[in-house]
C-alpha positions as CSV (number, residue, x, y, z in Angstrom):
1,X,1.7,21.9,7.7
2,X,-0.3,22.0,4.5
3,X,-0.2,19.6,1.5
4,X,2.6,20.0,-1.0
5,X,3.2,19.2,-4.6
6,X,5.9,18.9,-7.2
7,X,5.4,18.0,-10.8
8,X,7.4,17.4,-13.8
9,X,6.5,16.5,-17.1
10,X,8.9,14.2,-19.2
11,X,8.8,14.1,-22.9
12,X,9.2,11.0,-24.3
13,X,7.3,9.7,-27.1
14,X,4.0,10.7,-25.0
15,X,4.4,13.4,-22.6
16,X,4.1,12.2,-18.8
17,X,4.1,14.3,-15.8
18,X,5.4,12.6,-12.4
19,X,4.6,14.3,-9.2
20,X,5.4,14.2,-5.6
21,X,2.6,14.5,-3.4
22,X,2.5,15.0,0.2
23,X,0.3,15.1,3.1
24,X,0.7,16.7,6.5
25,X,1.4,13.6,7.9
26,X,4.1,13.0,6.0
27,X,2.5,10.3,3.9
28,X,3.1,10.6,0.1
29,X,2.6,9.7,-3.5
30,X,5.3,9.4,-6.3
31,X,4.2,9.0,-9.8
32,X,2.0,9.3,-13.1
33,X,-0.1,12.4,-12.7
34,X,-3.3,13.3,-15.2
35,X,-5.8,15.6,-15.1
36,X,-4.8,17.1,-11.2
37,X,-4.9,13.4,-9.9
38,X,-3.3,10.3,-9.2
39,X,-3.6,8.3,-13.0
40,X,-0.9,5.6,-14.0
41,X,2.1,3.7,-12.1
42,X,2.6,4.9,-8.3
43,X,3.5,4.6,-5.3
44,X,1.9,5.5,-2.1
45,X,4.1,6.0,1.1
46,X,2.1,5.4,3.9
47,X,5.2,6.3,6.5
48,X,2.9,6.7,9.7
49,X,1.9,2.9,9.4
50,X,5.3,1.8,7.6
51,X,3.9,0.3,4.5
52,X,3.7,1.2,1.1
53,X,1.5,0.6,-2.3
54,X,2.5,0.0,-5.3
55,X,0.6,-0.2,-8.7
56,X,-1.6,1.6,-11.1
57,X,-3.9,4.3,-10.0
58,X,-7.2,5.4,-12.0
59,X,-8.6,9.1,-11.7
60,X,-7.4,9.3,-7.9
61,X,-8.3,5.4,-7.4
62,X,-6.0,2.9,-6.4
63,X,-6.9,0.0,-9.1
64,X,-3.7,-3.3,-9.4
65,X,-1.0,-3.4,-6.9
66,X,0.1,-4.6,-4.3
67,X,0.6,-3.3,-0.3
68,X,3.9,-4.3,1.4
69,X,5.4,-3.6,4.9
70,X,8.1,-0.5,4.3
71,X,10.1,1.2,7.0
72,X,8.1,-0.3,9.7
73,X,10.1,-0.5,12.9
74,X,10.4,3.2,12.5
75,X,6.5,4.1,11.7
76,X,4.9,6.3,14.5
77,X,1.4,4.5,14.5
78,X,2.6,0.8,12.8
79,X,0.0,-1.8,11.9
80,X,-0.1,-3.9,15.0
81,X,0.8,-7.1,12.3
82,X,3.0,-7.1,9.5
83,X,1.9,-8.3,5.9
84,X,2.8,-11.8,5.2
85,X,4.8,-12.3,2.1
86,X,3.4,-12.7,-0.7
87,X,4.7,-15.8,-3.4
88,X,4.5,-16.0,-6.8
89,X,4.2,-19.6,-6.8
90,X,1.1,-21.6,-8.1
91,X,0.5,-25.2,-6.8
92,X,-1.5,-27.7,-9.1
């Protein structure tokens, strides 16, 4: 199975163009797509280890997010731990 790849661009004030991309292992991105690569808010489905990233992507590089457990108990190769949780709260 090769890679696949489905665009479309929206026109709002600025054009964007969001994309689906997929790899032969079924893992995939979903989002902001500039100059033939990953550029702007995303996700990245890693299904064969259950988890997923979410966050801003740079010319192809993954830049601010955060990775969090997704579909796990059905992931054919699953991280042998899950990610702990992450809280938003600050102690002084």
């Amino acid at each position: 199975m090769k890679h696949f790849i489905n665009c479309v661009k929206i026109i709002a004030v600025t054009p964007v163009v969001i994309c689906v991309f997929g790899k032969a292992n079924g893992n995939r991105y979903e989002g902001s797509w500039n100059g033939g690569v990953k550029n702007g808010a995303g996700q990245f489905f890693y299904l064969d280890k259950g988890q997923v990233y979410e966050g801003m992507w740079v010319d192809n590089l993954a830049k601010c997010g955060q990775m969090k457990d997704w579909n796990r108990e059905s992931a054919p190769d699953a991280t042998e731990f899950p990610l702990p949780p992450v809280s938003n709260i600050i102690r002084l």
